[in-house]
LUMTORTOR-564584 format. One record per residue (C-alpha): chain; z negated, y, x; residue in three letters; residue number from 1. Coordinates in nm, 4 decimals. Each point is the difference from the previous one (the first is absolute). Layout:
BEGIN
DOZA   kette         pz         py         px   rest    nr
DOZA       A          Z          Y          X    Ala   NUM
...
//
This chain:
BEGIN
DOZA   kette         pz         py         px   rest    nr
DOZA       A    -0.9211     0.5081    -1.8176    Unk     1
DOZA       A     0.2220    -0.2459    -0.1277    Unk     2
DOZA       A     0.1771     0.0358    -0.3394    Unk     3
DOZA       A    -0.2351    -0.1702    -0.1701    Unk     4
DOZA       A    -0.2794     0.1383     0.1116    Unk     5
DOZA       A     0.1254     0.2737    -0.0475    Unk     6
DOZA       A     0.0468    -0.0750    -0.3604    Unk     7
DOZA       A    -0.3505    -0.1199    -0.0352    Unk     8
DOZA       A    -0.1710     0.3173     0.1173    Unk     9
DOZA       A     0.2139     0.2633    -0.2434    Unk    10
DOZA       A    -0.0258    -0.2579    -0.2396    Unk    11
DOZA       A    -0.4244     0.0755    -0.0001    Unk    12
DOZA       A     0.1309     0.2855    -0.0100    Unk    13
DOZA       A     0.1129    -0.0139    -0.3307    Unk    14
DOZA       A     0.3764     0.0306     0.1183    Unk    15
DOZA       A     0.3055    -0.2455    -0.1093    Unk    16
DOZA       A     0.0646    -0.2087     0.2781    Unk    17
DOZA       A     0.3584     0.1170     0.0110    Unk    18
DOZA       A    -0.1713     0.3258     0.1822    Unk    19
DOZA       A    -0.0865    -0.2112     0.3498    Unk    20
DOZA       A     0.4153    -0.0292     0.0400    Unk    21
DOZA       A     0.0546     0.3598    -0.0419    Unk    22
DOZA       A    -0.2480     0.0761     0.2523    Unk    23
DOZA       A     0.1415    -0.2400     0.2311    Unk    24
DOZA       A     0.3396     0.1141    -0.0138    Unk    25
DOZA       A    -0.1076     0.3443     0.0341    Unk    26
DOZA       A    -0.2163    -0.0499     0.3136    Unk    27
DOZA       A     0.3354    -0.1627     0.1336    Unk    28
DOZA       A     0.1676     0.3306    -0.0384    Unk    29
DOZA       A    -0.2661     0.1712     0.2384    Unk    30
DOZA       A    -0.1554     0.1774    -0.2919    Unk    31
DOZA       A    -0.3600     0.1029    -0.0299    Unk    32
DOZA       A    -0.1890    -0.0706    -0.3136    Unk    33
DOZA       A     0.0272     0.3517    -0.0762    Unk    34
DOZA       A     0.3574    -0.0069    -0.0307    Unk    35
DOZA       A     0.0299    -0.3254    -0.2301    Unk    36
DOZA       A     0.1137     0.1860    -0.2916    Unk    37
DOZA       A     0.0680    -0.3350    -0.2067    Unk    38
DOZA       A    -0.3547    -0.0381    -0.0015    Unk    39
DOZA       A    -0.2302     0.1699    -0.2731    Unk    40
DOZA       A    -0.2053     0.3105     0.1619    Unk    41
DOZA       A    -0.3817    -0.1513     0.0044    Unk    42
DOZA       A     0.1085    -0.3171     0.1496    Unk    43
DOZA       A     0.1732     0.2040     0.2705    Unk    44
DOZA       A    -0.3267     0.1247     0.0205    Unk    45
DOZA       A    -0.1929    -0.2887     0.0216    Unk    46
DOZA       A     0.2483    -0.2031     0.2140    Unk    47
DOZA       A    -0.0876     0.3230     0.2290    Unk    48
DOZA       A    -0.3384    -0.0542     0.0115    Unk    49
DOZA       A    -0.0447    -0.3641     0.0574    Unk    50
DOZA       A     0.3027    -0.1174     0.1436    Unk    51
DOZA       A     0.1408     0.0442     0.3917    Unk    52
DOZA       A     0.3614     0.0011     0.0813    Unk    53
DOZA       A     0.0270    -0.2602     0.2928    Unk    54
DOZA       A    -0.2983    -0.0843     0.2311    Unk    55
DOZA       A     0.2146     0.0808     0.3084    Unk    56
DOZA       A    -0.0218     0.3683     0.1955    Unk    57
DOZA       A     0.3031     0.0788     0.2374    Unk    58
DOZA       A    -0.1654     0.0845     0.3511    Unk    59
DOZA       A     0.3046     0.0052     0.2001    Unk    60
DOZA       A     0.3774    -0.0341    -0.0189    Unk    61
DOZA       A     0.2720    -0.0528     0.2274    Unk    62
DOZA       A     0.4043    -0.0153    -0.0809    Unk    63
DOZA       A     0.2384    -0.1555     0.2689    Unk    64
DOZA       A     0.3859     0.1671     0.0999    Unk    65
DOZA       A     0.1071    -0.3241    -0.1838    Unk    66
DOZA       A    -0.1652     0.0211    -0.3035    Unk    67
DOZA       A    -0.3513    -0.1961     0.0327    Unk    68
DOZA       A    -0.2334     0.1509    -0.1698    Unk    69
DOZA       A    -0.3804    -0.1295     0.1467    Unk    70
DOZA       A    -0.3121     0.0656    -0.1693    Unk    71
DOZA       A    -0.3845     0.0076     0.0785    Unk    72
DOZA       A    -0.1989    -0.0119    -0.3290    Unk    73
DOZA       A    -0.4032     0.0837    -0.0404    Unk    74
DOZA       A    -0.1477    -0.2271    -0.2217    Unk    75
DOZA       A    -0.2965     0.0758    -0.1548    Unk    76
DOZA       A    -0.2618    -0.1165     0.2178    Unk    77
DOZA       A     0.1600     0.1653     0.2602    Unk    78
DOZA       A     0.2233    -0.3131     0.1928    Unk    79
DOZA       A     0.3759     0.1011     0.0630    Unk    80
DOZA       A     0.2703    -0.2614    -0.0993    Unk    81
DOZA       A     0.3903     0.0549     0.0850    Unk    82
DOZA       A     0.2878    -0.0004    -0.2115    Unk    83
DOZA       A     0.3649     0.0216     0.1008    Unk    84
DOZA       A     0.3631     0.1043    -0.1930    Unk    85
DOZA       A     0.3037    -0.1326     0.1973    Unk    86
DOZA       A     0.2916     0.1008    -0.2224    Unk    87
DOZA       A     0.3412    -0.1624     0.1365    Unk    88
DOZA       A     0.3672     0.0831    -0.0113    Unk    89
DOZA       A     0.0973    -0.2869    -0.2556    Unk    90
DOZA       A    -0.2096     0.1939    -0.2577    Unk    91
DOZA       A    -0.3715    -0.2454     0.0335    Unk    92
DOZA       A    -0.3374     0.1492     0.0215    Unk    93
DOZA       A    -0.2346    -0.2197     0.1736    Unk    94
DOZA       A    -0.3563     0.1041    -0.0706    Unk    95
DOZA       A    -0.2458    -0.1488     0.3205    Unk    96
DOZA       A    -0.3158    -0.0408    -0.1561    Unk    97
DOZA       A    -0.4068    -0.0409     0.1081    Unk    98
DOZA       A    -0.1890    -0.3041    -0.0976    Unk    99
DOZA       A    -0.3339     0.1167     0.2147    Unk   100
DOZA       A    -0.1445     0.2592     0.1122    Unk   101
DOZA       A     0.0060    -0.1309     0.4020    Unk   102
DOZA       A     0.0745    -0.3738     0.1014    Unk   103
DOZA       A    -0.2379    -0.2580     0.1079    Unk   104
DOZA       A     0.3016    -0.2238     0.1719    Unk   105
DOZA       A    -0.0292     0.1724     0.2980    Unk   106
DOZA       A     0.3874    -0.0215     0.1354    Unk   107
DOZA       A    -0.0459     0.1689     0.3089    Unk   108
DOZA       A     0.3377     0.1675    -0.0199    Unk   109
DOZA       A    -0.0501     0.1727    -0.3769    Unk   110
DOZA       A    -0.2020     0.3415     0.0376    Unk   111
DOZA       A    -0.1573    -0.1548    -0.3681    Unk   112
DOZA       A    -0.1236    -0.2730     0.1415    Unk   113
DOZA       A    -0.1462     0.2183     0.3363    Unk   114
DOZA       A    -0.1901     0.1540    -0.2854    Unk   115
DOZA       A    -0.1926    -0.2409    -0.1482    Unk   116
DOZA       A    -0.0548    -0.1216    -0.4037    Unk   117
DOZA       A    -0.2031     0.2936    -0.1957    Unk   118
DOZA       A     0.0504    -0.1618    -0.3284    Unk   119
DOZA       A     0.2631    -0.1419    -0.2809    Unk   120
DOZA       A     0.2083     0.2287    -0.2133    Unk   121
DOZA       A    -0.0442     0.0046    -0.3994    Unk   122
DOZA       A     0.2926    -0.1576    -0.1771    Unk   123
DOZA       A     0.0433     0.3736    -0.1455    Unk   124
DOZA       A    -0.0279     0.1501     0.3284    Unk   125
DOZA       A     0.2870    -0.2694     0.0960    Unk   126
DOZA       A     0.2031     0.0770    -0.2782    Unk   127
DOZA       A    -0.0226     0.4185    -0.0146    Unk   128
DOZA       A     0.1899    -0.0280     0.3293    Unk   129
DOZA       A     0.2723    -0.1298    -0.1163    Unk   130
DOZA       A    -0.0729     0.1871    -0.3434    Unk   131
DOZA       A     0.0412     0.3172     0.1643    Unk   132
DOZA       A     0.3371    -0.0556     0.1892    Unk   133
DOZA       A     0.1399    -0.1615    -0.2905    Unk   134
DOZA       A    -0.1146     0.3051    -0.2095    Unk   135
DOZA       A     0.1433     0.3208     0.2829    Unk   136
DOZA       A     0.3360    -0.2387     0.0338    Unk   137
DOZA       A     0.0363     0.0305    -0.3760    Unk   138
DOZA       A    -0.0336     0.3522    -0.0329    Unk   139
DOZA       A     0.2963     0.0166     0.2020    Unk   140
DOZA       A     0.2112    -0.2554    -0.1966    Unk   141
DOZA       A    -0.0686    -0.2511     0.2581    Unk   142
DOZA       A    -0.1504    -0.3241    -0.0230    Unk   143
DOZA       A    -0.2627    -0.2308     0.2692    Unk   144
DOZA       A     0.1766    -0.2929     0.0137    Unk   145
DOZA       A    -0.2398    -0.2181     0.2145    Unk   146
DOZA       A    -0.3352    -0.0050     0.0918    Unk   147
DOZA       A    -0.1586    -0.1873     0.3542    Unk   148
DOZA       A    -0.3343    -0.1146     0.0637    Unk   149
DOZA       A     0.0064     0.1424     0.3612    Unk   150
DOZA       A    -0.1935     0.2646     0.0424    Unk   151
DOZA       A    -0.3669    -0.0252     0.1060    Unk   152
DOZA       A    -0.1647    -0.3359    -0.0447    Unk   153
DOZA       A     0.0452    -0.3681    -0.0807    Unk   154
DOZA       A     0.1036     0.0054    -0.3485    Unk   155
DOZA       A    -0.0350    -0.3568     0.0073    Unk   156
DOZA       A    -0.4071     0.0312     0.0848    Unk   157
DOZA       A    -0.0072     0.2361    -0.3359    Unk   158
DOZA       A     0.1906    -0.2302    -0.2050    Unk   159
DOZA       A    -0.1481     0.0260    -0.3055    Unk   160
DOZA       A    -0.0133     0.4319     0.0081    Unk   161
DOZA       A     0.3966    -0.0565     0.1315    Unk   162
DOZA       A     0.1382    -0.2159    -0.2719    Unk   163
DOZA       A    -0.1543     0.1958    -0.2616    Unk   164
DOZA       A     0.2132     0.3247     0.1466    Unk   165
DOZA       A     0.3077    -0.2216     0.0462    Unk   166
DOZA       A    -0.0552    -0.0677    -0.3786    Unk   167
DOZA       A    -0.0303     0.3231    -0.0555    Unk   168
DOZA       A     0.3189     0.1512     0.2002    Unk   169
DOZA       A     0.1872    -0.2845    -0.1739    Unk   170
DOZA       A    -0.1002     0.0815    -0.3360    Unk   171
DOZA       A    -0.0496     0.3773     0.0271    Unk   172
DOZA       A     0.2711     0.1079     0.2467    Unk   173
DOZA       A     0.2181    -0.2309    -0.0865    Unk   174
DOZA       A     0.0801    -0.1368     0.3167    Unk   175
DOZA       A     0.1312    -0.3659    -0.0068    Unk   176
DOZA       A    -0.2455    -0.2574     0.2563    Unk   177
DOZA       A     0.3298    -0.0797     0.1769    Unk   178
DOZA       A    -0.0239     0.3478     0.1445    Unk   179
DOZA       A    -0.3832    -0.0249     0.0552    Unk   180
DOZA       A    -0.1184    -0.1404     0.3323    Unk   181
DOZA       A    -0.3757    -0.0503     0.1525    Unk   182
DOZA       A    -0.0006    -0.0463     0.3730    Unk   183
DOZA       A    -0.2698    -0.2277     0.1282    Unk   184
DOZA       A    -0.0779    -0.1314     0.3570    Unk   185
DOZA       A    -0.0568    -0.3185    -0.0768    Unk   186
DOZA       A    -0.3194    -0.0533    -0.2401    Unk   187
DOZA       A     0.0800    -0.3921    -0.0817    Unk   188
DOZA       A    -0.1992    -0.0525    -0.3440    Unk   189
DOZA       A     0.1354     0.3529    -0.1150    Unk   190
DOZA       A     0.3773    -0.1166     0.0985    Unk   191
DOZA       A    -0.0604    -0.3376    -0.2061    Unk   192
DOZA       A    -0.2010     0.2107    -0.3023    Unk   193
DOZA       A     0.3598     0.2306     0.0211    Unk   194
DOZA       A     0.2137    -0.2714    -0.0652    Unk   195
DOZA       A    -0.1879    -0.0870    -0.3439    Unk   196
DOZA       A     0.0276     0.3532    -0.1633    Unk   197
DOZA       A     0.2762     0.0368    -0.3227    Unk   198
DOZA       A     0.0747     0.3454     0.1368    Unk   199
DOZA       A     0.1579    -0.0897     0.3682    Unk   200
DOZA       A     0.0333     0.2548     0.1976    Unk   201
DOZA       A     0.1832    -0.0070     0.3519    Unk   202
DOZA       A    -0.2269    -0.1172     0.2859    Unk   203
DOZA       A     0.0404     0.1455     0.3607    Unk   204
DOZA       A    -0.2111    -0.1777     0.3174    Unk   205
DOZA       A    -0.0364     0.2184     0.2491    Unk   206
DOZA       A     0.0362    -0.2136     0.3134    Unk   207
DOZA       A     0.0778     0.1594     0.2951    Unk   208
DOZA       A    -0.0330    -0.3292     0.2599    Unk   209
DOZA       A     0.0891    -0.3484    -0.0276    Unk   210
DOZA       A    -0.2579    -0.1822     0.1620    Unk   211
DOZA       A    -0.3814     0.0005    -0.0504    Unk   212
DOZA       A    -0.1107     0.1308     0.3423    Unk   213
DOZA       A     0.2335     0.3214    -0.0322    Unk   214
DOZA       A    -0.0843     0.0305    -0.3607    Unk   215
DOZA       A    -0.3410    -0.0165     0.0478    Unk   216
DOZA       A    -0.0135     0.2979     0.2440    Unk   217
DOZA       A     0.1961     0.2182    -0.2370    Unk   218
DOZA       A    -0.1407    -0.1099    -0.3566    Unk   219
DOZA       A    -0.3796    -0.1544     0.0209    Unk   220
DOZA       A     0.0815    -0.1301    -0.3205    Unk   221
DOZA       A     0.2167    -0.3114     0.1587    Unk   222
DOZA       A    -0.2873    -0.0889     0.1399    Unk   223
DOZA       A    -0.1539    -0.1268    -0.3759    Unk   224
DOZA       A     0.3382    -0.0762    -0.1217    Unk   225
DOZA       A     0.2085    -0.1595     0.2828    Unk   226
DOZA       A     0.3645     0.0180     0.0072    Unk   227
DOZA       A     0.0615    -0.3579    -0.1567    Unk   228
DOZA       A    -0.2071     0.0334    -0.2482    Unk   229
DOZA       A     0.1472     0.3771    -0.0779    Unk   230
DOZA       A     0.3623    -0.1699    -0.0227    Unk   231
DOZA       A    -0.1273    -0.2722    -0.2026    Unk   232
DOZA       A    -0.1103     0.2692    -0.2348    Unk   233
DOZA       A     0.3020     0.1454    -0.0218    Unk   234
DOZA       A     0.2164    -0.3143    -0.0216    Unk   235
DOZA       A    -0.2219    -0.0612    -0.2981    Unk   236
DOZA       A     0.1374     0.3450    -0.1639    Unk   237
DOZA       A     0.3062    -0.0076     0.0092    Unk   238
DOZA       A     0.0427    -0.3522    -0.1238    Unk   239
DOZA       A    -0.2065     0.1310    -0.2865    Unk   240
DOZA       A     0.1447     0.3379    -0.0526    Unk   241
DOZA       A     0.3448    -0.1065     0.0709    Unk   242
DOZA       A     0.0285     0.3600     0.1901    Unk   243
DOZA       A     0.0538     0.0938     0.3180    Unk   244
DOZA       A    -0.2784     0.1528     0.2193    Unk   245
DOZA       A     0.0137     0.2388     0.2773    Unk   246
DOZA       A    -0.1589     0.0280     0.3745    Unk   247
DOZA       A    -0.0713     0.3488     0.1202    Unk   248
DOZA       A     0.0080     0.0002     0.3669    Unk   249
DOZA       A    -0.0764     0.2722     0.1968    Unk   250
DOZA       A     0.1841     0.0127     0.3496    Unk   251
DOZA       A    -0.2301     0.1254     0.2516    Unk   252
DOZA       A     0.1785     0.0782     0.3541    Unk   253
DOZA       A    -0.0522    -0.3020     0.2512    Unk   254
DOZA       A    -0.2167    -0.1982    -0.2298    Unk   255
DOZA       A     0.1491    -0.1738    -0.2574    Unk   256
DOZA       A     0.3822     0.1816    -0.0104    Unk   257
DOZA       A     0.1608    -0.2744     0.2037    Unk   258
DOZA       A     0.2444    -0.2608    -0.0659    Unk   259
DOZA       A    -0.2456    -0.2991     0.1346    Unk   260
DOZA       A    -0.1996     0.1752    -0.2848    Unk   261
DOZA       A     0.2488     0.0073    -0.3083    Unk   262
DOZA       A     0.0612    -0.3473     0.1301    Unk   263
DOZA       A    -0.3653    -0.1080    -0.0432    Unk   264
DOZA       A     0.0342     0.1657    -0.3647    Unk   265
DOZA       A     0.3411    -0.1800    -0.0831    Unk   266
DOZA       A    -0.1831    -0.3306     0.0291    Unk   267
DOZA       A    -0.3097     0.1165    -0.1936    Unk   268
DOZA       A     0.2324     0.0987    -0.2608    Unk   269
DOZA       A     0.1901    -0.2948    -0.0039    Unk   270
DOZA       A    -0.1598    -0.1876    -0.3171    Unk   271
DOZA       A     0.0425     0.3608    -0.1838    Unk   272
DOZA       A     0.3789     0.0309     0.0500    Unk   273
DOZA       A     0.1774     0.1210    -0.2814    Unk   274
DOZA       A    -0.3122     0.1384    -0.1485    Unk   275
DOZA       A    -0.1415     0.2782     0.2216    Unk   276
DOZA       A     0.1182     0.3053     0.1933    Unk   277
DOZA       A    -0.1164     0.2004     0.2701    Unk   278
DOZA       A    -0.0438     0.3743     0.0282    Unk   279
DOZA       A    -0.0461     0.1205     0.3755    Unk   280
DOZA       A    -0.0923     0.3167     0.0820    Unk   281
DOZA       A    -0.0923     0.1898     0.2838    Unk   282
DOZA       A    -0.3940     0.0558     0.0418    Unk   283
DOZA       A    -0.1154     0.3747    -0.1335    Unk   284
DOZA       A    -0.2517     0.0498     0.3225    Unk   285
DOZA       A    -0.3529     0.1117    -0.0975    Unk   286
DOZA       A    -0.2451     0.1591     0.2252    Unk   287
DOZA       A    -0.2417    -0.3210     0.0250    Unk   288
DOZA       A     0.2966    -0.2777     0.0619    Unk   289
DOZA       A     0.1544     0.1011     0.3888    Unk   290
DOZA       A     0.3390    -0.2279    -0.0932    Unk   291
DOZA       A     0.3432     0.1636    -0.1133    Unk   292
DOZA       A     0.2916    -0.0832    -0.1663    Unk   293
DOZA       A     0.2787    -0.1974     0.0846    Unk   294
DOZA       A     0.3423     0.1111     0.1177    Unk   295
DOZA       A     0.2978    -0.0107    -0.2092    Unk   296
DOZA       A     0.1178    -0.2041     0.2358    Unk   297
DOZA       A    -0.2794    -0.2472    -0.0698    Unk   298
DOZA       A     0.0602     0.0642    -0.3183    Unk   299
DOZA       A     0.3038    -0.1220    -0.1047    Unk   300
DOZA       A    -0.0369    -0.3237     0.3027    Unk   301
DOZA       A    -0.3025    -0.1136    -0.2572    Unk   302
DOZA       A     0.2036     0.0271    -0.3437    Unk   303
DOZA       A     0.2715    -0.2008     0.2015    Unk   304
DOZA       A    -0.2109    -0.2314     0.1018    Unk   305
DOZA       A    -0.1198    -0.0401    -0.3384    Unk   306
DOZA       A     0.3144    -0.0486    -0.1425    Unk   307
DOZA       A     0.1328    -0.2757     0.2438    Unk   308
DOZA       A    -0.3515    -0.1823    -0.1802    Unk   309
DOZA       A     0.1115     0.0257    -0.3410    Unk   310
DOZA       A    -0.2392     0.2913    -0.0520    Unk   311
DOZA       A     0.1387     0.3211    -0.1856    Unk   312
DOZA       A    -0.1816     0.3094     0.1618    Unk   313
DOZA       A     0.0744     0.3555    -0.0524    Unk   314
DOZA       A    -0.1010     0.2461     0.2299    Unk   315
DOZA       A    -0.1687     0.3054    -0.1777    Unk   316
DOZA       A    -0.0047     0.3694     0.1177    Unk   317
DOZA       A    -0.3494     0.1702     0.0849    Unk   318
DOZA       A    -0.0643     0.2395    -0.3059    Unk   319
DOZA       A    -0.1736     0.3390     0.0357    Unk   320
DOZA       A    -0.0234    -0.0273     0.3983    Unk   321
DOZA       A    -0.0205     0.3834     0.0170    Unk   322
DOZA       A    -0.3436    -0.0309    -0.2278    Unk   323
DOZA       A    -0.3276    -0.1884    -0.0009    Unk   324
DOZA       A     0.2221    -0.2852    -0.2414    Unk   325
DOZA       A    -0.1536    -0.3217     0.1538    Unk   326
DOZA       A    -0.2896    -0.1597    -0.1544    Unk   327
DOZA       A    -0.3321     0.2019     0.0157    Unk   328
DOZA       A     0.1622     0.2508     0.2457    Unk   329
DOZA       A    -0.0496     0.2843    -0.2261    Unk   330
DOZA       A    -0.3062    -0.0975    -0.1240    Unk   331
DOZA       A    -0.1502     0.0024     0.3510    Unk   332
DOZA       A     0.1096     0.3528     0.0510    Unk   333
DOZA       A    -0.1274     0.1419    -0.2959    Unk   334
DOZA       A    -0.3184    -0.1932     0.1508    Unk   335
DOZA       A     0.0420     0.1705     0.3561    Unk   336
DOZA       A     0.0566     0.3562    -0.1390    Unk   337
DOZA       A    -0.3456    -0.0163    -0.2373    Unk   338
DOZA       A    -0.1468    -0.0903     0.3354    Unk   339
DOZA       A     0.1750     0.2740     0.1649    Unk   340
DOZA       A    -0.1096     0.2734    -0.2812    Unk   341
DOZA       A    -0.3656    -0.1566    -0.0148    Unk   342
DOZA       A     0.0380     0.0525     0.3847    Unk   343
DOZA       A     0.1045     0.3695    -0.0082    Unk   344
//
């Protein structure tokens, strides 16, 4: 529940609405209604009775040697959704978050997407994943400090579920929109809706080629919204927003990790100059995708490339590549080992 309606319900109660913040603020301390000791004894009791802590049940959990902490949660009609903790030396705490349960986008190198779309996430279901790492990171006089939209889905396809939780982590959490970002690949009407919001957030584009043909065979979406009119789009924002953007790019070995490549890209980004930045990152291989990713060698040619263009890009290190970290990797082996036990 939100604040409010949280205030609403104790209020038929026949509580003072100052109650629904001390309720709140204890759940953020990890305590169980039980334990609220602020709180009068029968509406302990009947908080007990009719209210649920969180609507999200921990099925699996994985922590990295470098600190990622990955997440498969049960919801309660039974999907799994992923969330991820990627804590980092200059003291940020970067909650990865789930917009759907699945992805209908189909990008064929995203174990999500090999998965298919099951169905969207709540706005509370959104939220309480952030909720709850911002609530354990507390306890230990620690703080989230930003929260991404790139988990399992296309937040941009649940916009109006998303926005509410952005609202919510804003508000709530207290985490500024400068440090929230929703990744999208490329949903056109969505970017454009983006632009108009008060609250504006950081927008990512996951892009990964830099012409329609190789795009196409990566992200079906490209297909619906083409390249130019993706960039117009995004031109669009930025003039708007007055912020700079960012392109994920994920370097997969021999396909789109060369320097004829990053020179393709350096043009497409040439009416975005200034305004945009480029994150490249070695593919996390999944079982259903048979590329790999590219050498550091490759690595480092592309952000050079890049450069010479006018195009900042910063190559990022794979997180949690000793666990099931990438997106909907864990999720389809909690999957394969219910098969398993049904099996045995």
């Amino acid at each position: 529940m939100s604040k409010a309606e949280l205030e609403t319900l104790l209020q038929s109660w026949g509580q003072p609405k100052y109650r629904a913040a001390q309720v709140l603020e204890a759940a953020e301390q990890g305590k169980a209604f039980a334990d609220m000791q602020n709180l009068p004894k029968a509406l302990r009791q009947q908080l007990e009775e009719n209210v649920q802590l969180g609507s999200l049940s921990l099925a699996a959990e994985q922590v990295s040697k470098d600190g990622t902490r990955k997440r498969a949660y049960a919801l309660r009609d039974g999907q799994l959704i992923e969330s991820v903790l990627m804590p980092y030396s200059d003291g940020r705490r970067t909650a990865c978050i789930s917009s759907q349960a699945g992805c209908a986008m189909g990008c064929v190198f995203c174990a999500t997407g090999q998965m298919g779309f099951a169905r969207q996430l709540t706005a509370d279901e959104i939220f309480e994943q952030a909720f709850r790492f911002a609530s354990e990171l507390r306890l230990k006089g620690e703080r989230l400090s930003n929260v991404v939209f790139m988990g399992m889905g296309e937040p941009l396809a649940n916009y109006a579920n998303v926005m509410e939780a952005v609202r919510r982590i804003n508000s709530q959490l207290g985490i500024g929109a400068r440090h929230i970002t929703i990744s999208t690949v490329g949903l056109v009407p969505r970017i454009q809706r983006l632009a108009q919001e008060d609250l504006q957030v950081k927008l990512a584009v996951s892009l990964h080629a830099a012409n329609d043909k190789e795009r196409s065979a990566l992200l079906p979406v490209n297909r619906r919204f083409p390249l130019a009119e993706l960039m117009d789009a995004c031109k669009a924002y930025v003039d708007q927003s007055g912020r700079r953007m960012t392109f994920e790019w994920a370097l997969i070995h021999g396909e789109n990790d060369s320097r004829r490549t990053a020179e393709e890209l350096g043009r497409l980004l040439a009416p975005l100059r200034g305004m945009c930045h480029v994150n490249v990152i070695p593919l996390n291989p999944t079982q259903g995708f048979a590329g790999g990713p590219a050498q550091a060698a490759a690595v480092a040619a592309f952000v050079e490339t890049l450069a010479r263009h006018s195009v900042p890009a910063t190559p990022r290190v794979r997180r949690g590549i000793d666990i099931d970290a990438g997106c909907g990797q864990l999720t389809a082996s909690v999957q394969r080992e219910k098969v398993l036990g049904k099996g045995l």
